[in-house]
SETI-917763 format. One record per residue (C-alpha): residue in three letters; x, y, z. Coordinates in steps of 0.1 Angstrom, whole numbers, plus 2048, in hexadecimal, padded with zeros to 3 digits. Each point is the difference from the previous one (the first is absolute). Layout:
// residues N
alaXYZ
...
This chain:
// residues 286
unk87784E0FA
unk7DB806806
unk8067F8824
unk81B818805
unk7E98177F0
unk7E27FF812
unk8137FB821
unk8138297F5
unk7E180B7FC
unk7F37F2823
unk81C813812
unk7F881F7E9
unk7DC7FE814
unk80D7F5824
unk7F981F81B
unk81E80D805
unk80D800823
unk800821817
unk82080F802
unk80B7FD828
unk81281B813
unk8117FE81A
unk7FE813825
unk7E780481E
unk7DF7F87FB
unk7E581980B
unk7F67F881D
unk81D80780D
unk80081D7F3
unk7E380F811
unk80C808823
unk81C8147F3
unk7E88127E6
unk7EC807820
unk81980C816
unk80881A7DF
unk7DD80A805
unk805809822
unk8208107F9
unk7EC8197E5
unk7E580581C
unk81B80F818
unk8118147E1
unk7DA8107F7
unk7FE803828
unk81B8187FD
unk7F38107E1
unk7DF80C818
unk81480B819
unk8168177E9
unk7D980D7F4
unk7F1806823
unk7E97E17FB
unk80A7EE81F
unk7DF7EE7FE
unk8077EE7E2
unk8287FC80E
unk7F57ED81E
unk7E87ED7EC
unk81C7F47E7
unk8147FA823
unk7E67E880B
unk7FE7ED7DB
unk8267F8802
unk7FB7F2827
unk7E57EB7F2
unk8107F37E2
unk8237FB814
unk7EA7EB817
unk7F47E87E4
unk81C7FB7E6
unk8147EB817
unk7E67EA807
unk7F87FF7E1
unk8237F67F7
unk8027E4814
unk7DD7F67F9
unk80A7FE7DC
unk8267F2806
unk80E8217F0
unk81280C81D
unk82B80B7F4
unk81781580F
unk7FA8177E3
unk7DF80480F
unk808802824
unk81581C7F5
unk7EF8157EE
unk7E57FA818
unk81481181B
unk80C8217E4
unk7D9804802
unk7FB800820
unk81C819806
unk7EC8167E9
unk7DF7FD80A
unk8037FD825
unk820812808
unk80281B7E5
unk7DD8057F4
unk7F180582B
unk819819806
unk7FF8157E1
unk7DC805807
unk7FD80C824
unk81E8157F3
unk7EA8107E7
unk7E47FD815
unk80E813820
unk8217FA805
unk81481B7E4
unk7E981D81A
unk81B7FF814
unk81E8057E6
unk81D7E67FE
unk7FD7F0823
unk7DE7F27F4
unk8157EA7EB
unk8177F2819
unk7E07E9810
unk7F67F67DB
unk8227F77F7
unk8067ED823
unk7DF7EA7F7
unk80F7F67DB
unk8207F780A
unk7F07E781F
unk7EA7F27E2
unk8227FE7ED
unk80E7ED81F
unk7E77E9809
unk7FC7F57E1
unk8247F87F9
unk8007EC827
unk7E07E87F1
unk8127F87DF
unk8247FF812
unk7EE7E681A
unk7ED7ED7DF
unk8237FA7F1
unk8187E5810
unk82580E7FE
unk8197E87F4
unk8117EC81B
unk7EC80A819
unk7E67EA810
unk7E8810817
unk7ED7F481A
unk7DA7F87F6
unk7E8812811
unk7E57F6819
unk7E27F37EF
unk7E881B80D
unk81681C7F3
unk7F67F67E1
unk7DD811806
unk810822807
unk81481C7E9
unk81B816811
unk7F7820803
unk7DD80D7ED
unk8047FA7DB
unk8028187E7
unk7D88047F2
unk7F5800823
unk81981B807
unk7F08137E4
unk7DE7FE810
unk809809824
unk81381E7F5
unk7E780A7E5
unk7E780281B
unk7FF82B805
unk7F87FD7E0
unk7E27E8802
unk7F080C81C
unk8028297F1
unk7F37F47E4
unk7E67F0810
unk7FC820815
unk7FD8147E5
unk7E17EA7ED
unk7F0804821
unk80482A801
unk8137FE81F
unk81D8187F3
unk80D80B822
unk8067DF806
unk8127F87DD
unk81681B803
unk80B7F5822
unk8067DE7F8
unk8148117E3
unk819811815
unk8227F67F4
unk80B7F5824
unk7E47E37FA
unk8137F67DF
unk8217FD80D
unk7F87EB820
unk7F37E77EE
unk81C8037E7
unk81A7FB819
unk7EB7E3818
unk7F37ED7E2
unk8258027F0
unk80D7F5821
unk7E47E0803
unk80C7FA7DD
unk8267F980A
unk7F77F0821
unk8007DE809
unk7DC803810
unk7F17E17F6
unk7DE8047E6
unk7EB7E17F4
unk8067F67DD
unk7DA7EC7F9
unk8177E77EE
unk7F27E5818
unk7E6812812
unk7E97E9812
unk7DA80A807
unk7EF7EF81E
unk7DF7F17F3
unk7ED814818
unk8118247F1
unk7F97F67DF
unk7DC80C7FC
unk809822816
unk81B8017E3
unk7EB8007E9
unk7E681680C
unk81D821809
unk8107FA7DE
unk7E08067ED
unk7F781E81C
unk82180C7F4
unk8007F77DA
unk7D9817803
unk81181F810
unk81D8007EB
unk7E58017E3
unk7EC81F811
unk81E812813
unk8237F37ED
unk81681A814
unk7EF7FA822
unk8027D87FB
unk8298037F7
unk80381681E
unk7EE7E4813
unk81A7E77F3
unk81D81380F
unk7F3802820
unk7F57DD7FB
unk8207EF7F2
unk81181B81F
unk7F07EA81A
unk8087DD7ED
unk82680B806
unk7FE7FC824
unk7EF7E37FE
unk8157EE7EB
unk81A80E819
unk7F37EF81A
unk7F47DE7EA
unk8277FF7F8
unk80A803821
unk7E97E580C
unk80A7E77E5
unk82580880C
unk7FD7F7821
unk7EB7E27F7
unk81B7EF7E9
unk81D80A81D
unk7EA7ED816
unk8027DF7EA
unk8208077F7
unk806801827
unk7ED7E1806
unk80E7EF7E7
unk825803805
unk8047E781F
unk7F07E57EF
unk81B8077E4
């Protein structure tokens, strides 16, 4: 009896355990919490626009392209990557890059002209719309279909300029009159905001969008060891004027990501004709 009594009153004072739940742990719930954050950016990016601030709009513009750039990595850094994400990823880009871009240069220039300053706006949302749906339609195997694998260097190259950098290029009247307009050159800004500027790039970044021009994806960009210290020395030239002149620098980056896509044109080109030549020297031995 005094056993059984003192061993009651030693379960009366064991810890009692932590009750466990069940579901995802956090970390995987971080990329998708990010990708929300970027989704909010493009909403308050519209918010601006509706106020006249297109400042701030492009600003919030920039924020999503920055978080959409790091919450997949993230993911797979992490192991948190789901089809849940992948989807909701691609609802946020729709809205920030497709929706968000061409509401403000509609605001911004575009409703001067009445309702045809729509029809470029709308054109650039629905080739975001589409070229999103062709990336997750070509990340999802259809049943009973088995499909050729593709060449190892394609690998290395989107089809067609992604979504954020679509943003950018098309975003870039805007850049470069604000940047205009910091630097009192207002004959210039109000050039460069002529609604004719706005809707060619609407309807040739909407078209580079859908196209099957070939873009590098940095997945598994290689740096020769002699381009690494250059690389370093422009990034931080770049990173400093982006500090001192923010609208000037993202200009910059248009032109500058303008003149990757012909290299990676021609890179894709080259690595095509390369593997046909293997593939041509190869086959008689086979």
């Amino acid at each position: 009896m005094i056993r059984e009594g003192l061993r009651g009153r030693l379960r009366g004072l064991a810890p009692r355990q932590r009750p466990r739940f069940s579901g995802p742990s956090f970390n995987r719930l971080i990329p998708n919490l990010l990708t929300m954050m970027g989704l909010c950016a493009g909403l308050v990016a519209i918010r601006f626009a509706l106020e006249g601030r297109f400042g701030h709009a492009a600003a919030f513009i920039v924020v999503a392209a920055v978080i959409d750039g790091l919450d997949g990595r993230i993911a797979r850094l992490l192991k948190g990557t789901s089809r849940f994400g992948a989807e909701f990823d691609s609802l946020s880009d729709f809205l920030c890059f497709g929706v968000a871009p061409a509401l403000v240069l509609y605001l911004w220039t575009m409703q001067s002209v009445g309702p045809w300053g729509f029809i470029p706006c709308v054109l650039f949302a629905v080739c975001s719309a589409l070229r999103l749906a062709r990336f997750n339609a070509a990340s999802i195997a259809e049943p009973g279909v088995v499909e050729a694998p593709k060449p190892a260097y394609a690998y290395n190259f989107f089809t067609g300029v992604p979504a954020p950098a679509g943003a950018g290029l098309v975003l870039f009247p805007l850049f470069a009159w604000l940047a205009f307009a910091d630097w009192g050159w207002p004959a210039t800004a109000a050039a460069i905001r002529h609604p004719m500027v706005a809707a060619i790039m609407l309807f040739v970044v909407g078209g580079l969008m859908v196209s099957t021009l070939p873009s590098w994806s940095f997945k598994n960009f290689k740096i020769p060891a002699k381009l690494v210290l250059p690389l370093f020395l422009g990034v931080g030239a770049y990173v400093a004027f982006l500090v001192t002149e923010p609208w000037a620098a993202l200009a910059l980056g248009g032109l500058i990501y303008t003149g990757m896509l012909f290299l990676s044109a021609r890179s894709y080109r080259r690595l095509r004709r390369e593997a046909e030549q293997m593939r041509g020297e190869t086959a008689p031995a086979a």
